[in-house]
mmCIF file of the N, C-alpha and C atoms, coordinates in Angstrom:
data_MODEL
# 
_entry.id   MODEL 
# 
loop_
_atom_site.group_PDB 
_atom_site.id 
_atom_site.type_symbol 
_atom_site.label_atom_id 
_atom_site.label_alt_id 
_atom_site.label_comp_id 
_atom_site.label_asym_id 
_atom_site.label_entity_id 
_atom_site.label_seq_id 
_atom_site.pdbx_PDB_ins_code 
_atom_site.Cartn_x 
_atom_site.Cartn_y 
_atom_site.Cartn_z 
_atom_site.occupancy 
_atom_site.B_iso_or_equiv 
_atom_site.pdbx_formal_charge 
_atom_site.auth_seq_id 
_atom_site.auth_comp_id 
_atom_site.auth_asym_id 
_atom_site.auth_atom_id 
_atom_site.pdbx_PDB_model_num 
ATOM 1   N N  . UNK A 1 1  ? 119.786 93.726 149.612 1.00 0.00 ? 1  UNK A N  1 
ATOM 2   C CA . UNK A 1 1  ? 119.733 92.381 150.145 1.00 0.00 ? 1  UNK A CA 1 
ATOM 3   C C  . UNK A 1 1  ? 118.278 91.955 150.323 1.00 0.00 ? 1  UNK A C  1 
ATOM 4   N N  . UNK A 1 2  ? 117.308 92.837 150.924 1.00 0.00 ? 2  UNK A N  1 
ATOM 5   C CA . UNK A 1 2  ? 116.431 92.412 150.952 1.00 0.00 ? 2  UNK A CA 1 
ATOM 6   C C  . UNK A 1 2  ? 115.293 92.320 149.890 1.00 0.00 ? 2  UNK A C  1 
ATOM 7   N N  . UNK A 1 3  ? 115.525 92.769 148.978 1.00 0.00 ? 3  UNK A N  1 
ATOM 8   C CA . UNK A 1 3  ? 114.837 92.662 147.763 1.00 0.00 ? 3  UNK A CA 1 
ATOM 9   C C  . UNK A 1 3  ? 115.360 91.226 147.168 1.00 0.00 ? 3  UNK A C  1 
ATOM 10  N N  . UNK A 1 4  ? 116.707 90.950 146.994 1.00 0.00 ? 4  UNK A N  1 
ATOM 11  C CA . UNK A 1 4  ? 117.205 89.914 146.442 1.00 0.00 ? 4  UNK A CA 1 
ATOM 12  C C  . UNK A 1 4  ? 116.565 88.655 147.249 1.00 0.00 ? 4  UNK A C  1 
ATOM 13  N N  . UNK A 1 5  ? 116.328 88.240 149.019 1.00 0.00 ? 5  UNK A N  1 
ATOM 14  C CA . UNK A 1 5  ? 115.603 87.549 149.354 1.00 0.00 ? 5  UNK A CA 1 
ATOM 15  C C  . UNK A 1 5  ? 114.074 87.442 149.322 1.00 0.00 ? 5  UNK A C  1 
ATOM 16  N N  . UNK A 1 6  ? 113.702 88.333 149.019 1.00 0.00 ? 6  UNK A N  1 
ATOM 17  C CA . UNK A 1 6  ? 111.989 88.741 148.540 1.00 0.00 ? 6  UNK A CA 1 
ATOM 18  C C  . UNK A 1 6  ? 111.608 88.379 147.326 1.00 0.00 ? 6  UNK A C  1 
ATOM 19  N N  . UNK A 1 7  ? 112.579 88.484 146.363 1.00 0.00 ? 7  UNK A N  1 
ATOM 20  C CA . UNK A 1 7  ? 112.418 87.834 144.609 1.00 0.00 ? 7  UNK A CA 1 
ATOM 21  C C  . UNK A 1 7  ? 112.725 86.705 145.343 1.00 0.00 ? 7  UNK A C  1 
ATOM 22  N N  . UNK A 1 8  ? 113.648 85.981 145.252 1.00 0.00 ? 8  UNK A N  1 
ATOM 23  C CA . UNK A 1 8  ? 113.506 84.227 145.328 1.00 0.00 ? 8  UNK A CA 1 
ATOM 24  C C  . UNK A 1 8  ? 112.536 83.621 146.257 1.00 0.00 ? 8  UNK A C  1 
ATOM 25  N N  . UNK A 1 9  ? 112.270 84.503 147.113 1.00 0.00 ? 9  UNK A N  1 
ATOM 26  C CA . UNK A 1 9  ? 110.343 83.583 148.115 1.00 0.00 ? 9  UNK A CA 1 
ATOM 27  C C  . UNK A 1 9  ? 110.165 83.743 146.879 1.00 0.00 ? 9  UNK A C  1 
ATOM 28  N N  . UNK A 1 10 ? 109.616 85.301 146.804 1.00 0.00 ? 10 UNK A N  1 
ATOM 29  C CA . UNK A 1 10 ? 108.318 85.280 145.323 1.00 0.00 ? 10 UNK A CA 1 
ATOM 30  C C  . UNK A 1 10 ? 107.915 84.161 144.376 1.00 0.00 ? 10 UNK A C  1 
ATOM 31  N N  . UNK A 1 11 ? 109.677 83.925 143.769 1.00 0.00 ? 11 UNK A N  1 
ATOM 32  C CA . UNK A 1 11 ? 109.544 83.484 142.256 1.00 0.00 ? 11 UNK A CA 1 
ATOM 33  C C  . UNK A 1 11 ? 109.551 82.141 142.596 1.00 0.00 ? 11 UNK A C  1 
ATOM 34  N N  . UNK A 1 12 ? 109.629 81.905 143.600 1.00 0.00 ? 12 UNK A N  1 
ATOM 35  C CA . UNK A 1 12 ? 110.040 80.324 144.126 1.00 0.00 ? 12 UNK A CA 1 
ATOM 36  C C  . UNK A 1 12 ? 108.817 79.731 144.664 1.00 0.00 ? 12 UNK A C  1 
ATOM 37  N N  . UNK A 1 13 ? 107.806 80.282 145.010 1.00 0.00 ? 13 UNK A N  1 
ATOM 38  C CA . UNK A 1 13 ? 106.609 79.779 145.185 1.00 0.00 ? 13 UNK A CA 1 
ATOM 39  C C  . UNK A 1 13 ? 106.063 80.011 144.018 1.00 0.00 ? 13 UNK A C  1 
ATOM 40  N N  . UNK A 1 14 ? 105.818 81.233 143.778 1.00 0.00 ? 14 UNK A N  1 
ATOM 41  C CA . UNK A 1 14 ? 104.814 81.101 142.232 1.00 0.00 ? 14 UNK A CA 1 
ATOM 42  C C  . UNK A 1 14 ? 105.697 80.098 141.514 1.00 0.00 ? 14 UNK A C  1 
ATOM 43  N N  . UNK A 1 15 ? 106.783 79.471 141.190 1.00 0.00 ? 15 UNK A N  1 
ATOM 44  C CA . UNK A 1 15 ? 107.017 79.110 140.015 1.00 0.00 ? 15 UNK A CA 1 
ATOM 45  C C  . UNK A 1 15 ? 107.020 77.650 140.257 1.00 0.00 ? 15 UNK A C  1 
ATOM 46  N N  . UNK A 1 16 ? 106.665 77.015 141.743 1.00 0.00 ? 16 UNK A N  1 
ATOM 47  C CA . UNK A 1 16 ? 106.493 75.807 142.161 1.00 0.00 ? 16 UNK A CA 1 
ATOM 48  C C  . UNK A 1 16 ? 105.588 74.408 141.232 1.00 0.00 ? 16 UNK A C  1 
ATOM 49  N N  . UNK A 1 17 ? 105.096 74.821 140.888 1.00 0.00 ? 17 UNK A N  1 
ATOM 50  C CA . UNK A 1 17 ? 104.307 74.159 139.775 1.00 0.00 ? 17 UNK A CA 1 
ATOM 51  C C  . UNK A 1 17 ? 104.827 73.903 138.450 1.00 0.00 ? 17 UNK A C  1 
ATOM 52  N N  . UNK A 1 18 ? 105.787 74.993 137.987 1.00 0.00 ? 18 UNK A N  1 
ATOM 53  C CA . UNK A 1 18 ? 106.347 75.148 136.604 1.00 0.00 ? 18 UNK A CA 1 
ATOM 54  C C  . UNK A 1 18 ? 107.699 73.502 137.482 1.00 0.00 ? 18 UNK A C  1 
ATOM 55  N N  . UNK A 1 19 ? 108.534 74.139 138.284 1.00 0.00 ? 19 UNK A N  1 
ATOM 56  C CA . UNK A 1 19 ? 109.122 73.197 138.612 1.00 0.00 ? 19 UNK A CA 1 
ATOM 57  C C  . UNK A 1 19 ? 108.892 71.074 139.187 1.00 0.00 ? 19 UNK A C  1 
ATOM 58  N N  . UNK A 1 20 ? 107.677 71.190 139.365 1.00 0.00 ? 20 UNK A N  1 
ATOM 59  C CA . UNK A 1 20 ? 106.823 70.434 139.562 1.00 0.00 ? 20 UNK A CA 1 
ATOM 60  C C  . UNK A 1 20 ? 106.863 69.433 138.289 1.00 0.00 ? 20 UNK A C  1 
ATOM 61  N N  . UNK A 1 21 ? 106.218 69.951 137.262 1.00 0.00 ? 21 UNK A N  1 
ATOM 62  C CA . UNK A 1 21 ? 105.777 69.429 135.939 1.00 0.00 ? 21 UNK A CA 1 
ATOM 63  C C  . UNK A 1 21 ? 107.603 69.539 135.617 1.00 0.00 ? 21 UNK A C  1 
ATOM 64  N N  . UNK A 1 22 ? 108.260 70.320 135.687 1.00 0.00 ? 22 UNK A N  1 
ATOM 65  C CA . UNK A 1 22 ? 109.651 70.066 135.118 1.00 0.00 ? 22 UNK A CA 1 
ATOM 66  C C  . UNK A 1 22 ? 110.592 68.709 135.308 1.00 0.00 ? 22 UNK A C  1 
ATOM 67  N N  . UNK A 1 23 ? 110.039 68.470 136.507 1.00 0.00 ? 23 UNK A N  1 
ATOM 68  C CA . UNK A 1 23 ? 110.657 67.542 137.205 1.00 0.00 ? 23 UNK A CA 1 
ATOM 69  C C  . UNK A 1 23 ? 110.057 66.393 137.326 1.00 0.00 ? 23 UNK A C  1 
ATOM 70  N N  . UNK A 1 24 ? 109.020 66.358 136.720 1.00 0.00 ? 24 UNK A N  1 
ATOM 71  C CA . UNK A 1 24 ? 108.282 65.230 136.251 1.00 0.00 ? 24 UNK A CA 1 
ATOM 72  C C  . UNK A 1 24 ? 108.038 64.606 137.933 1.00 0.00 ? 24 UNK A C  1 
ATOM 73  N N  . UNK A 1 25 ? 107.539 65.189 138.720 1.00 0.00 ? 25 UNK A N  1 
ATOM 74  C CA . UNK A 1 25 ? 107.200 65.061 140.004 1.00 0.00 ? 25 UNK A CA 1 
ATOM 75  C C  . UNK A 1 25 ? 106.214 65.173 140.297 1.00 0.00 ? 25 UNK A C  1 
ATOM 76  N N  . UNK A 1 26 ? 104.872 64.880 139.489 1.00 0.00 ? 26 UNK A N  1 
ATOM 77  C CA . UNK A 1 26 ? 103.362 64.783 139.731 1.00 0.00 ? 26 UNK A CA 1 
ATOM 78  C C  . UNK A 1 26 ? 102.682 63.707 140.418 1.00 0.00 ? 26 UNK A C  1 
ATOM 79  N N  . UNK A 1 27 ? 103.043 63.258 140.943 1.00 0.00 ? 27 UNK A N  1 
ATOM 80  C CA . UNK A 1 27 ? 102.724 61.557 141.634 1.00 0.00 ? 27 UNK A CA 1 
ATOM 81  C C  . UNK A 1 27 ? 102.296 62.046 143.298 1.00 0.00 ? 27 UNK A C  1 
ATOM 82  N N  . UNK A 1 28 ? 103.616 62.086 143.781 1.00 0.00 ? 28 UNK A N  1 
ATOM 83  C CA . UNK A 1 28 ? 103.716 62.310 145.448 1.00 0.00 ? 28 UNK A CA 1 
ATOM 84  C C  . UNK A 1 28 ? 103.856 63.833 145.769 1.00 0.00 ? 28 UNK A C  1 
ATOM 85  N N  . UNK A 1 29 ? 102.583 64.585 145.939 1.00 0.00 ? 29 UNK A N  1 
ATOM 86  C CA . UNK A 1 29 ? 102.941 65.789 146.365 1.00 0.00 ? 29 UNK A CA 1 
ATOM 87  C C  . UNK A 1 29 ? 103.659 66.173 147.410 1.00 0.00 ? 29 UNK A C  1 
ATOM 88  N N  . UNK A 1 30 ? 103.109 65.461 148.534 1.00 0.00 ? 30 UNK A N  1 
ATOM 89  C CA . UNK A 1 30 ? 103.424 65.708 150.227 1.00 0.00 ? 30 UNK A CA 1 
ATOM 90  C C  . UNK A 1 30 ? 105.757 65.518 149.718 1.00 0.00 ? 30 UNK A C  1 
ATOM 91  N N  . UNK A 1 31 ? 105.817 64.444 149.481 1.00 0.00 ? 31 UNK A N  1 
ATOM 92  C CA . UNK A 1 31 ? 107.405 64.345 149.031 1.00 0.00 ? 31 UNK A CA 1 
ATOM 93  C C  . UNK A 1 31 ? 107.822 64.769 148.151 1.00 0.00 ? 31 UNK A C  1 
ATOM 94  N N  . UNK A 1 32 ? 107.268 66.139 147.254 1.00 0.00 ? 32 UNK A N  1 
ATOM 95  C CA . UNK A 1 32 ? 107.877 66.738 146.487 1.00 0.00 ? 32 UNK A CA 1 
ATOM 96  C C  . UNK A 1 32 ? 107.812 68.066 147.199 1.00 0.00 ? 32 UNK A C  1 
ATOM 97  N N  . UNK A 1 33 ? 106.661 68.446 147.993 1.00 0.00 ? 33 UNK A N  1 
ATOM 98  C CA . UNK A 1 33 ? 106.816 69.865 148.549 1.00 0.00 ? 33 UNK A CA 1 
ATOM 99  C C  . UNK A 1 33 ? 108.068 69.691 149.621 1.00 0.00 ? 33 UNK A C  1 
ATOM 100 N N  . UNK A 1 34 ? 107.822 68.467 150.130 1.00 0.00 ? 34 UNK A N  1 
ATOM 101 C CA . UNK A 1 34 ? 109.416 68.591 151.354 1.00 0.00 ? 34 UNK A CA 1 
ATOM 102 C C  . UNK A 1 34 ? 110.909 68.486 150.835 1.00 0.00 ? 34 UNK A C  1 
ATOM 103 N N  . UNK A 1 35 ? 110.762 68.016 149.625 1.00 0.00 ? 35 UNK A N  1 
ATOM 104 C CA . UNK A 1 35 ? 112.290 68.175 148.982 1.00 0.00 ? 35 UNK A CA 1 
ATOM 105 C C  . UNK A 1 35 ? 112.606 69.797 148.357 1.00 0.00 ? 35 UNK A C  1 
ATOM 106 N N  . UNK A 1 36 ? 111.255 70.153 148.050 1.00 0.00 ? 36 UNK A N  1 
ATOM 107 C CA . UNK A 1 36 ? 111.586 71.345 147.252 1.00 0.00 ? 36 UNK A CA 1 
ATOM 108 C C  . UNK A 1 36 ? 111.738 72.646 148.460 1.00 0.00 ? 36 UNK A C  1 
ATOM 109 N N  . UNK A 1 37 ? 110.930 72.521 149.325 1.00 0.00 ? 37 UNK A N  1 
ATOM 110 C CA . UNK A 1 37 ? 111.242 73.390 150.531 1.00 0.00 ? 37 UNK A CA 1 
ATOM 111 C C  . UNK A 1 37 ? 112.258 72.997 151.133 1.00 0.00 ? 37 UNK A C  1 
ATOM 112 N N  . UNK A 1 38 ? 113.084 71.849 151.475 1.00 0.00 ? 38 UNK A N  1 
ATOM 113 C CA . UNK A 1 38 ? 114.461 72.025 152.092 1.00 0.00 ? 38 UNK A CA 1 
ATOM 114 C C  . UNK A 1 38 ? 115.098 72.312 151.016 1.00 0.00 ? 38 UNK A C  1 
ATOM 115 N N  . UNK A 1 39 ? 115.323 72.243 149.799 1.00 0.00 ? 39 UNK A N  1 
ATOM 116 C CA . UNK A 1 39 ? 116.319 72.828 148.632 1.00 0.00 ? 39 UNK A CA 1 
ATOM 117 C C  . UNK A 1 39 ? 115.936 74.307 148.836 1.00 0.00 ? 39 UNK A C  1 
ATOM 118 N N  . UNK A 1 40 ? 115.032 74.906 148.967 1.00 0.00 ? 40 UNK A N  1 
ATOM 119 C CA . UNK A 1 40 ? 114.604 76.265 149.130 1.00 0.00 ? 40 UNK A CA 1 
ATOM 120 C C  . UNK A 1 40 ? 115.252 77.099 150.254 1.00 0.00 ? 40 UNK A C  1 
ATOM 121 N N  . UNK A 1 41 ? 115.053 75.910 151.198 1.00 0.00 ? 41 UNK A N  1 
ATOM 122 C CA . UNK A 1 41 ? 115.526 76.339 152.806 1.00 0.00 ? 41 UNK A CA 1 
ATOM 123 C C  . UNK A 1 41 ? 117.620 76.438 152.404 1.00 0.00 ? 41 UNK A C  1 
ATOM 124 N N  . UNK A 1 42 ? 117.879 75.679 151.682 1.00 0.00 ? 42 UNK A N  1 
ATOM 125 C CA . UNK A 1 42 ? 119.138 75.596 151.576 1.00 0.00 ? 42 UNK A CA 1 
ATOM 126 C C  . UNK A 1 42 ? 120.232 76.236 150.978 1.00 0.00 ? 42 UNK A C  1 
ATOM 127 N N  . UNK A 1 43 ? 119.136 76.774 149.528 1.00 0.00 ? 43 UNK A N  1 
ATOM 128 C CA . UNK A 1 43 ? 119.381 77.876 149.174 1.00 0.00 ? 43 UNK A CA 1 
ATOM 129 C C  . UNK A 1 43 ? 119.765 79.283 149.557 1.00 0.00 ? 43 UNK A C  1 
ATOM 130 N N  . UNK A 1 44 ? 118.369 79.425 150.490 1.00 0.00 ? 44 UNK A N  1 
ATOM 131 C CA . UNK A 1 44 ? 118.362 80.565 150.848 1.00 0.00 ? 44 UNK A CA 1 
ATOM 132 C C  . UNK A 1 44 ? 119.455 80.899 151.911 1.00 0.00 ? 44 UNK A C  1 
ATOM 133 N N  . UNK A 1 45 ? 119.453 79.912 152.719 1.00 0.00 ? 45 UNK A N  1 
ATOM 134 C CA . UNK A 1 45 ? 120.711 80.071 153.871 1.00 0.00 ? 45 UNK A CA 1 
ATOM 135 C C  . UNK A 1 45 ? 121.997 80.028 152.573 1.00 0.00 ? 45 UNK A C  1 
ATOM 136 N N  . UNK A 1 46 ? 122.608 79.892 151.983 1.00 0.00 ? 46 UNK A N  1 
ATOM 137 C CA . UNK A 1 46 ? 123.908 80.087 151.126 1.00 0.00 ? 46 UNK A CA 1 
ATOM 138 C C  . UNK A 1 46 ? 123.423 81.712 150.298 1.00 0.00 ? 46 UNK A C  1 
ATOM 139 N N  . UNK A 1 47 ? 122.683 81.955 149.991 1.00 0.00 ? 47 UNK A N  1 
ATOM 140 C CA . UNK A 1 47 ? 122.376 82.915 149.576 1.00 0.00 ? 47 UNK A CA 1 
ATOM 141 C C  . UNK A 1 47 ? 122.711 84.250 150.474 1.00 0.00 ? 47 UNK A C  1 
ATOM 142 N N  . UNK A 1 48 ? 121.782 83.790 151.804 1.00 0.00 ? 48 UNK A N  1 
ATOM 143 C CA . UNK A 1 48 ? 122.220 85.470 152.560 1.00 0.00 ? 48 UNK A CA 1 
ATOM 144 C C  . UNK A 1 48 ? 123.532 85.076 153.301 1.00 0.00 ? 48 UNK A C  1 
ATOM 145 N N  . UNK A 1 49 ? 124.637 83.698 153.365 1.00 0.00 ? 49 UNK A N  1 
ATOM 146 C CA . UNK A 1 49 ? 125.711 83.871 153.635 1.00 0.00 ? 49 UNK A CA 1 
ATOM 147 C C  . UNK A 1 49 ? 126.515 84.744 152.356 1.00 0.00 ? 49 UNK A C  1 
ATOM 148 N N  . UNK A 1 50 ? 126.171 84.533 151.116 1.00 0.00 ? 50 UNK A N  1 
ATOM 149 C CA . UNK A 1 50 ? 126.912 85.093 150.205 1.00 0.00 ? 50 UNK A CA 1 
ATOM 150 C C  . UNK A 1 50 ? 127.210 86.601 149.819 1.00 0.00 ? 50 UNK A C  1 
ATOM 151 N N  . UNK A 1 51 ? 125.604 87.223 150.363 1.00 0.00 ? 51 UNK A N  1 
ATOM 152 C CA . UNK A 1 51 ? 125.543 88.402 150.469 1.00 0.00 ? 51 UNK A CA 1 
ATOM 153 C C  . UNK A 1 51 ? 126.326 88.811 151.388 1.00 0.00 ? 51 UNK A C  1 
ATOM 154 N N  . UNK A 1 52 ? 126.176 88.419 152.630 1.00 0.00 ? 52 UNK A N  1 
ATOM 155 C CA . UNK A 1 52 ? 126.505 88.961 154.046 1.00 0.00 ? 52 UNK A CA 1 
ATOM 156 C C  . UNK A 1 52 ? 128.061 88.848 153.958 1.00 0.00 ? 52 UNK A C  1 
ATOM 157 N N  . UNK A 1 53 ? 128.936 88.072 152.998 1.00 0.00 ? 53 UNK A N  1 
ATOM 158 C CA . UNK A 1 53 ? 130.305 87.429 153.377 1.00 0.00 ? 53 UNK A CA 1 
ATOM 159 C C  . UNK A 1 53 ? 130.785 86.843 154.520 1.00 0.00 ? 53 UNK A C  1 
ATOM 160 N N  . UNK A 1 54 ? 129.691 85.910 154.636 1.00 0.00 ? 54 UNK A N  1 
ATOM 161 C CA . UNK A 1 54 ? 130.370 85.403 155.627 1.00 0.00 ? 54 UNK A CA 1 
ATOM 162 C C  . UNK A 1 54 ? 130.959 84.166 155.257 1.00 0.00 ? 54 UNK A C  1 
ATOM 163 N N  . UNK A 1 55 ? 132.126 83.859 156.261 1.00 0.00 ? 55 UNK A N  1 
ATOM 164 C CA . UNK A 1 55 ? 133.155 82.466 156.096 1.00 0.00 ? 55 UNK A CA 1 
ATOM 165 C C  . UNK A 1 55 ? 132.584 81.561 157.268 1.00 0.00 ? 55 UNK A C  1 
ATOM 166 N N  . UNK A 1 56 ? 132.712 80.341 157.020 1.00 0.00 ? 56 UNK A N  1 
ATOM 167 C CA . UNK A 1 56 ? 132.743 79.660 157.980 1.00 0.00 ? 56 UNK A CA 1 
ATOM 168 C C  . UNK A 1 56 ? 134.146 79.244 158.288 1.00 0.00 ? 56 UNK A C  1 
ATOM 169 N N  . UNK A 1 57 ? 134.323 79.445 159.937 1.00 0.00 ? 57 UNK A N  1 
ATOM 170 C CA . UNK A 1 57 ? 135.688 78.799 160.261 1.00 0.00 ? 57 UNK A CA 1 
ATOM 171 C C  . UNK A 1 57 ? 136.244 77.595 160.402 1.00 0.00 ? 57 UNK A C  1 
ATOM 172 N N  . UNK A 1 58 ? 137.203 77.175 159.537 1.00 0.00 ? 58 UNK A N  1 
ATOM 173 C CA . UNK A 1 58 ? 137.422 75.495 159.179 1.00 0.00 ? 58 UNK A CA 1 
ATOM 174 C C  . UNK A 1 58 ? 138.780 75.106 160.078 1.00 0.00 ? 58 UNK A C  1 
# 
């Protein structure tokens, strides 16, 4: 588990730039780092629920 959250920081900052230019998002930095860090942030929380199995109760 914790390797699997340690690769996606990693690859997810270094590769911030590749995604950047992908997304044709070179204009407004300040509003591209805050979209891409809450998608990051959002990720990652579904990620270690997926590992962990956890359910949410509906």
């Amino acid at each position: 588990m914790h390797s699997t959250v340690s690769g996606t920081l990693f690859y997810a900052f270094n590769a911030k730039e590749m995604y950047k230019e992908f997304l044709n998002e070179t204009t407004d930095e300040e509003a591209f780092d805050e979209k891409y860090y809450t998608e990051l942030n959002k990720h990652i929380k579904y990620l270690l629920k997926d590992l962990l199995g956890y359910e949410e109760n509906k």
